[in-house]
N, C-alpha and C positions, 0 to 999 in steps of 0.2 A: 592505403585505403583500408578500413572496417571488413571486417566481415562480419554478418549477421548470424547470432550464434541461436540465438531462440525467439522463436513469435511468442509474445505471451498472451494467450485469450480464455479472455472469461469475464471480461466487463458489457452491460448490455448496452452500457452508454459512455460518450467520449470519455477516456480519462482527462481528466483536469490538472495531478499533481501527483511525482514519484517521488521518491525518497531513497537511497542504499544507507544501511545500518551502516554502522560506523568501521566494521569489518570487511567491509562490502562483498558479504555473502549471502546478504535478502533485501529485497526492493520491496518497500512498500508502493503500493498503486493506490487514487482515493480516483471517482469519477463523478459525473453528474446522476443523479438516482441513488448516491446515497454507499455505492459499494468501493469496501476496501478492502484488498489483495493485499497475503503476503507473497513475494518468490524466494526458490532459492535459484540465487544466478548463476551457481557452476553449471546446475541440469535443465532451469527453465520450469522447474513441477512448484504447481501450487500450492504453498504449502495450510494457508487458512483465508476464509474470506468470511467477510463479516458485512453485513446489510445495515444501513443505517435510515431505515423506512423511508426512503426518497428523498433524505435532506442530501442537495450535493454537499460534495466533498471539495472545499478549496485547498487544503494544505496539511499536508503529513508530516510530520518529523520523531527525528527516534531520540532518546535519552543517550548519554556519553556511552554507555557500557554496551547498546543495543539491546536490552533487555523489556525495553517499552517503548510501545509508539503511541502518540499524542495526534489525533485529525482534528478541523475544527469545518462544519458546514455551516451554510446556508442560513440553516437554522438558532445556527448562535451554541451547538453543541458543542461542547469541550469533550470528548473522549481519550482517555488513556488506558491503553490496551496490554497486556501481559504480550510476549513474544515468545516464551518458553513455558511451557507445561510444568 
């Protein structure tokens, strides 16, 4: 059986769809309201969150390299995000 290694909270509404980079050392989160979560999954800390003005968020995915995440909501927005500074 699992053991549960970290809560991750900071969405104000359900999430709808996750993501792990292709390293799978960060989870993107997308929710209803429009918000999407990076994590890093060794610690569970957040590491950037970005508001998408209340369009939900249906579906995350990251580029081969993890270097970009792709969401697309509600709204018919295409977003492609940087993942590293």
């Amino acid at each position: 059986m699992g053991v549960c290694l970290h809560t991750l909270r900071n969405h104000t509404k359900k999430v709808y769809t996750i993501a792990f980079s292709p390293d799978g050392r960060l989870l993107a989160s997308g929710s209803l309201g429009g918000q999407l979560n990076i994590w890093s999954v060794p610690n569970g800390k957040l590491l950037k969150t970005y508001n998408q003005g209340g369009a939900d968020i249906f579906e995350v995915a990251w580029n081969a390299n993890g270097t970009r995440l792709a969401a697309t909501s509600v709204s018919y927005t295409h977003l492609t995000l940087p993942t590293k500074a």
